[in-house]
C-alpha positions as CSV (number, residue, x, y, z in Angstrom):
1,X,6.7,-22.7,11.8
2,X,3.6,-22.5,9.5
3,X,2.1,-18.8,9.7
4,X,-1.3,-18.8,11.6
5,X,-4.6,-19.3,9.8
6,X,-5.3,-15.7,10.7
7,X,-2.6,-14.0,9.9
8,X,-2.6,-15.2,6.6
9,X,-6.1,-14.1,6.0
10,X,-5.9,-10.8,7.5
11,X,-2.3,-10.0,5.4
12,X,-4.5,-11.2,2.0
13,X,-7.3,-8.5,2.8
14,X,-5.2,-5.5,2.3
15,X,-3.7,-7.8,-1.1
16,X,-7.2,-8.3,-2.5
17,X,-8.2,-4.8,-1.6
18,X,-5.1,-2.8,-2.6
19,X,-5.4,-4.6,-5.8
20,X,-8.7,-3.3,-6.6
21,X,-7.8,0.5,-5.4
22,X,-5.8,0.9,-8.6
23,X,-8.4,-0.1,-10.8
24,X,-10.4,2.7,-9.1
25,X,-7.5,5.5,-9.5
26,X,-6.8,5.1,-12.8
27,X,-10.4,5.7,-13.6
28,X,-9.8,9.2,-11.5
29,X,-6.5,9.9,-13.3
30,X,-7.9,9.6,-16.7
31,X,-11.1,11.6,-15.6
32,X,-8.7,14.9,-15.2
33,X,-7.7,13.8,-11.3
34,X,-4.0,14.7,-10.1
35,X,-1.5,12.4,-7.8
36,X,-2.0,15.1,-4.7
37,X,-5.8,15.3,-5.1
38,X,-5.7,11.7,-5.1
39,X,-3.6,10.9,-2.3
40,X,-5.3,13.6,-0.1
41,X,-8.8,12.3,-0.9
42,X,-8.1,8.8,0.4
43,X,-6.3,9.7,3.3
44,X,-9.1,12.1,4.2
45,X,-11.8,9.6,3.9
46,X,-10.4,6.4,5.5
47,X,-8.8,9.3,8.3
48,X,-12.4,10.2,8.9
49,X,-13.6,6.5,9.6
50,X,-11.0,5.7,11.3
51,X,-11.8,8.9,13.7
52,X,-15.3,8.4,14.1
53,X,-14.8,4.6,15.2
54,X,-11.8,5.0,17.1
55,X,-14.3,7.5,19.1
56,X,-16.8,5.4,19.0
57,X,-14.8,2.5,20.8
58,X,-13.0,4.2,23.7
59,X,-16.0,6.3,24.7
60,X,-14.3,9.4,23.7
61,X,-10.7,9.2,24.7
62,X,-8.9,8.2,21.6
63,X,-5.5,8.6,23.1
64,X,-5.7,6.8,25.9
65,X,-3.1,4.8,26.9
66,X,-0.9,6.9,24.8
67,X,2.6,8.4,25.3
68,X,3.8,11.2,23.1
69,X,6.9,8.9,22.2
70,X,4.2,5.9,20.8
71,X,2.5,8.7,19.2
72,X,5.5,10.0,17.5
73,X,6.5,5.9,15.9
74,X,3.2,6.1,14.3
75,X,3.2,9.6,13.3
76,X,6.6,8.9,11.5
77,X,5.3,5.9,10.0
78,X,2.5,7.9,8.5
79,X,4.5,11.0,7.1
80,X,7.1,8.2,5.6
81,X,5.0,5.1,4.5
82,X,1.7,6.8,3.8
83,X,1.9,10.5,2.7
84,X,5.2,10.0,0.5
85,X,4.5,6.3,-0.4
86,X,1.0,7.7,-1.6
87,X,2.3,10.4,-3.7
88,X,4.7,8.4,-5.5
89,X,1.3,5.3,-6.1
90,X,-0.7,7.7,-7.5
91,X,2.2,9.0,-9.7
92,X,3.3,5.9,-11.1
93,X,-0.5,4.8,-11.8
94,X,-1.1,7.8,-13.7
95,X,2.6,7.5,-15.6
96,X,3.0,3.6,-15.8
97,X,-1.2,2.0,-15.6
98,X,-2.0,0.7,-12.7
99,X,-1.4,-2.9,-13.2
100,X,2.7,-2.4,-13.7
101,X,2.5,0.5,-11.3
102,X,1.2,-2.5,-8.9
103,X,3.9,-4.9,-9.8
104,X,6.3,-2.2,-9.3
105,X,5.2,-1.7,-5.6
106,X,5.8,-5.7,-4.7
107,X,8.9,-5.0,-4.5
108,X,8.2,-3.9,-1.0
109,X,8.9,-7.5,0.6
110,X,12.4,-7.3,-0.1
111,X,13.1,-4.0,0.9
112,X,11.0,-4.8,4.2
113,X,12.4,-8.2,5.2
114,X,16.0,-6.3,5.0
115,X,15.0,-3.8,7.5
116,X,13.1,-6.3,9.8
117,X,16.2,-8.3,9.8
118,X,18.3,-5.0,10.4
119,X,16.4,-3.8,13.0
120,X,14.3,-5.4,14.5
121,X,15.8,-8.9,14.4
122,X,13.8,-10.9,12.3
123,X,15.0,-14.2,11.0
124,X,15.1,-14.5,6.9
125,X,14.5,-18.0,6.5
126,X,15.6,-20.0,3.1
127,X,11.9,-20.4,2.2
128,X,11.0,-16.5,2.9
129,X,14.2,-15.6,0.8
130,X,13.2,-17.7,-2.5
131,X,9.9,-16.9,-2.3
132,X,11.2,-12.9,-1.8
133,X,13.3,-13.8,-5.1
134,X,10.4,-15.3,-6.7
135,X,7.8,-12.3,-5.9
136,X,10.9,-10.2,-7.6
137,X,11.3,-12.1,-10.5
138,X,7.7,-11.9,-11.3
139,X,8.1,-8.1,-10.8
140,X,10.7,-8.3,-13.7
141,X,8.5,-10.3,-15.8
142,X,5.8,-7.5,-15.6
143,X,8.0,-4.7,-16.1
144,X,9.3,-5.7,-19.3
145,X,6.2,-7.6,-20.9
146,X,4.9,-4.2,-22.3
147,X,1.9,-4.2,-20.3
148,X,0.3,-1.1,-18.5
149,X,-0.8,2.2,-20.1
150,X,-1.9,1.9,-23.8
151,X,-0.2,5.1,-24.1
152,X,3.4,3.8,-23.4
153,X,5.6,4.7,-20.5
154,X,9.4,5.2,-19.9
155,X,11.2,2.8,-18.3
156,X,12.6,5.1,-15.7
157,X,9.2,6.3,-14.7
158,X,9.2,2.7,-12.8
159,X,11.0,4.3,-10.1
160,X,7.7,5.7,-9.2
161,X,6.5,2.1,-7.6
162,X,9.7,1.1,-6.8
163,X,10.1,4.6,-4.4
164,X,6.7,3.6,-3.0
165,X,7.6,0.2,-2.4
166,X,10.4,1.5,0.2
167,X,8.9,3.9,1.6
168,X,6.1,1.6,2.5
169,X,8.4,-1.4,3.4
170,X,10.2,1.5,5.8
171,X,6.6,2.5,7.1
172,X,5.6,-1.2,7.7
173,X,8.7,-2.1,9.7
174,X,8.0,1.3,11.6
175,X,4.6,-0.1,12.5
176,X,5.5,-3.5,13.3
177,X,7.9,-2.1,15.9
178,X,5.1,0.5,17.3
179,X,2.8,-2.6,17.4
180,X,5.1,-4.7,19.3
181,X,6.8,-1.9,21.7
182,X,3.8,0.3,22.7
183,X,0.4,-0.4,24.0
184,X,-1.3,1.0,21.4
185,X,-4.1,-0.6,19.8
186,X,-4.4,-1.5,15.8
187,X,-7.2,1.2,15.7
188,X,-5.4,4.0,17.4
189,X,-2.0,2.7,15.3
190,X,-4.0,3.2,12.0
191,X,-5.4,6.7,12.7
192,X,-2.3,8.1,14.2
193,X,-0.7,7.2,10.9
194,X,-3.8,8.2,8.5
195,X,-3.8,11.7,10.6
196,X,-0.3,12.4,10.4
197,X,-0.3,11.5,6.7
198,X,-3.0,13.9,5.9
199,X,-1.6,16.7,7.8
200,X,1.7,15.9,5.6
201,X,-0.3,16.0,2.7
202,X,-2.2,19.0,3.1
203,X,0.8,21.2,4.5
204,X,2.7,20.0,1.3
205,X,-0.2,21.1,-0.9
206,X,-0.3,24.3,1.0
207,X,3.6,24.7,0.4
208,X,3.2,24.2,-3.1
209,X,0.1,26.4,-3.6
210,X,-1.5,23.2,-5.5
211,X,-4.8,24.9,-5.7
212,X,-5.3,22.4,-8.6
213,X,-6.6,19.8,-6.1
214,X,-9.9,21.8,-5.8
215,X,-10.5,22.6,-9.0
216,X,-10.3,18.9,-10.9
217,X,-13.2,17.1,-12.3
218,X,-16.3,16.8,-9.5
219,X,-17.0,13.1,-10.7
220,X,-12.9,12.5,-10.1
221,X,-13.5,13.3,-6.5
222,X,-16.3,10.1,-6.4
223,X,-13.6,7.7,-7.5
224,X,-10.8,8.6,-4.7
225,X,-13.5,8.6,-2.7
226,X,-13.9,4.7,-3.0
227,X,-10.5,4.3,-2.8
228,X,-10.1,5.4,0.4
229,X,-13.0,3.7,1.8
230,X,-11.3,0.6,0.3
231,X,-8.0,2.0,1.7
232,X,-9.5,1.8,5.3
233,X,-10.6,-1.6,5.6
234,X,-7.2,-2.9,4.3
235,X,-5.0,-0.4,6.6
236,X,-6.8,-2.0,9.4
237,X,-6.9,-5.6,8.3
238,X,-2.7,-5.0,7.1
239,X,-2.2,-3.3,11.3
240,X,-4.0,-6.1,12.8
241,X,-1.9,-8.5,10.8
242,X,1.2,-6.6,11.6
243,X,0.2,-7.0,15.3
244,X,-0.2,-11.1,15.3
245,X,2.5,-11.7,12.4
246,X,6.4,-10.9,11.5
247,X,6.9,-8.7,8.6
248,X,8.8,-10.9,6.8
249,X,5.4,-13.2,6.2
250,X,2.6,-10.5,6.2
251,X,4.4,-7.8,3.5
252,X,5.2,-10.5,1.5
253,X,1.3,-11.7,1.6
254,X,-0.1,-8.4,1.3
255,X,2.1,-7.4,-1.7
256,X,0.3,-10.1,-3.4
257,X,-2.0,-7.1,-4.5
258,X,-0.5,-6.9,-8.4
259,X,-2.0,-10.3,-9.2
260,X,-5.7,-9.4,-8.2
261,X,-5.0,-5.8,-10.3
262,X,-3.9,-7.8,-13.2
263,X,-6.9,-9.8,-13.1
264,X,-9.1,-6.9,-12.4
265,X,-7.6,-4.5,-14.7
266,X,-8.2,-7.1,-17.9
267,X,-12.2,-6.8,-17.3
268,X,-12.5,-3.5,-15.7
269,X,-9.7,-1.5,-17.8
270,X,-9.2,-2.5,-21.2
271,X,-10.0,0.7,-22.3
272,X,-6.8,2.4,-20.7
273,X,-4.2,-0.5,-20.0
274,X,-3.0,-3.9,-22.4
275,X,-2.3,-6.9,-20.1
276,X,0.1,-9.1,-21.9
277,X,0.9,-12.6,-21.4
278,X,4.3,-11.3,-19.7
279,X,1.7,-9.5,-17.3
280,X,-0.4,-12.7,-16.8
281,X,3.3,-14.7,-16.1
282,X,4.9,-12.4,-13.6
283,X,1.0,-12.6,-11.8
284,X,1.6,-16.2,-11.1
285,X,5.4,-16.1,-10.1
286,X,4.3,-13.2,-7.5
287,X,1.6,-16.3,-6.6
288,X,4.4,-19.0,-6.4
289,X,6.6,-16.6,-4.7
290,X,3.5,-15.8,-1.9
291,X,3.3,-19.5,-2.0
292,X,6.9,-20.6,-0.8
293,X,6.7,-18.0,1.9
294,X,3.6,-19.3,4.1
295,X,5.3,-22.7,3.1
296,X,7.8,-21.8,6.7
């Protein structure tokens, strides 16, 4: 069955979006900003929307509806596929650039469509599986076509996007399942998970004594900022997809996001990354590979 117009479109926002966000983070990282102060920036700005509109729309009861047991699948969901998954993003853009550090992170279909199937029973169709292939491939191509930061990178330092790409596939098939088994709404799904994350974040920070997150660059701050605004819009769009759509069509869609940060990293970064004709060649076999999938 073809994948509905909508779902589609709504798993290509967070793609579009999340491939723009590294373009804005690297400019942070090279202006003196850390992984931690990053990650806690963007969860504490798209948090705060998220609040204030959730509030906003149930007339002041937020958790209505709510058991503590729906609140606890989104709460994991966050600590997992947001607060750790962010950490290890904003590492491997500041180690690897962010256009690899993207292509690293589309790995995430595969690791997703292997837990859908696992557990929650989703069917791997032929077409989803070459197209999963396909996306990987092109991650390949990327990862060897000596792209990324002009200051070089080791090659094990790619386990920085391939660690978030699993712990947001796990977070993805967490939230599919909290969509699908709770009454809970996208909105109250999305800042569960933003609110837990931040509270992960901060009491990690806190552990740590990173008092470094305060004292970076004031103009760094401005740039994370964006991000998480960004962040927001394609959270929501990427929950309301997971709520109309299978995992195994809208993570594949919406790990699309390296081929808009290729093409937005070779205007907007050519300053701090090289983007190869490997880079450009594992873009369009992600493309292909997003392609055969809505193909079904």
């Amino acid at each position: 069955m073809t994948p509905a117009p909508d779902v589609i479109a709504l798993a290509l926002v967070p793609a579009v979006l999340w491939g723009f966000s590294p373009i804005v983070s690297k400019r942070g990282m090279a202006a003196g900003g850390s992984s931690l102060q990053a990650s806690l920036v963007v969860v504490a700005v798209d948090t705060a929307i998220y609040w204030v509109a959730l509030l906003a729309l149930t007339g002041g009861r937020p958790a209505a509806g709510l058991s503590a047991a729906t609140v606890g699948v989104f709460a994991a969901a966050g600590l997992v596929g947001t607060a750790l998954g962010r950490l290890a993003t904003f590492t491997g853009v500041d180690k690897v650039g962010a256009s690899v550090n993207s292509a690293g992170i589309s790995a995430r279909p595969l690791f997703a469509t292997v837990l859908a199937f696992a557990w929650l029973g989703e069917p791997v169709t032929l077409p989803t599986a070459l197209g999963i292939l396909v996306l990987v491939a092109g991650l390949v191509s990327l990862a060897l076509a000596e792209g990324g930061d002009i200051g070089g990178w080791e090659r094990r330092e790619l386990l920085y996007p391939v660690a978030a790409a699993g712990l947001f596939a796990f977070g993805n098939v967490v939230r599919r399942f909290g969509l699908t088994t709770t009454p809970a709404t996208t909105l109250q799904a999305v800042t569960i998970n933003e609110t837990a994350a931040l509270i992960g974040l901060a009491a990690y920070g806190l552990a740590k004594g990173r008092r470094d997150v305060f004292g970076a660059p004031r103009r760094t701050y401005g740039y994370f900022a964006i991000s998480g605004t960004v962040t927001a819009v394609a959270l929501l769009s990427l929950f309301e997809a997971f709520d109309r759509g299978p995992v195994a069509i809208v993570d594949p869609l919406a790990g699309t996001a390296p081929l808009f940060t290729t093409v937005f990293a070779a205007f907007l970064l050519r300053d701090l990354e090289r983007v190869t004709r490997g880079v450009v060649a594992g873009a369009v076999l992600i493309v292909v590979g997003a392609g055969l999938i809505t193909a079904l």
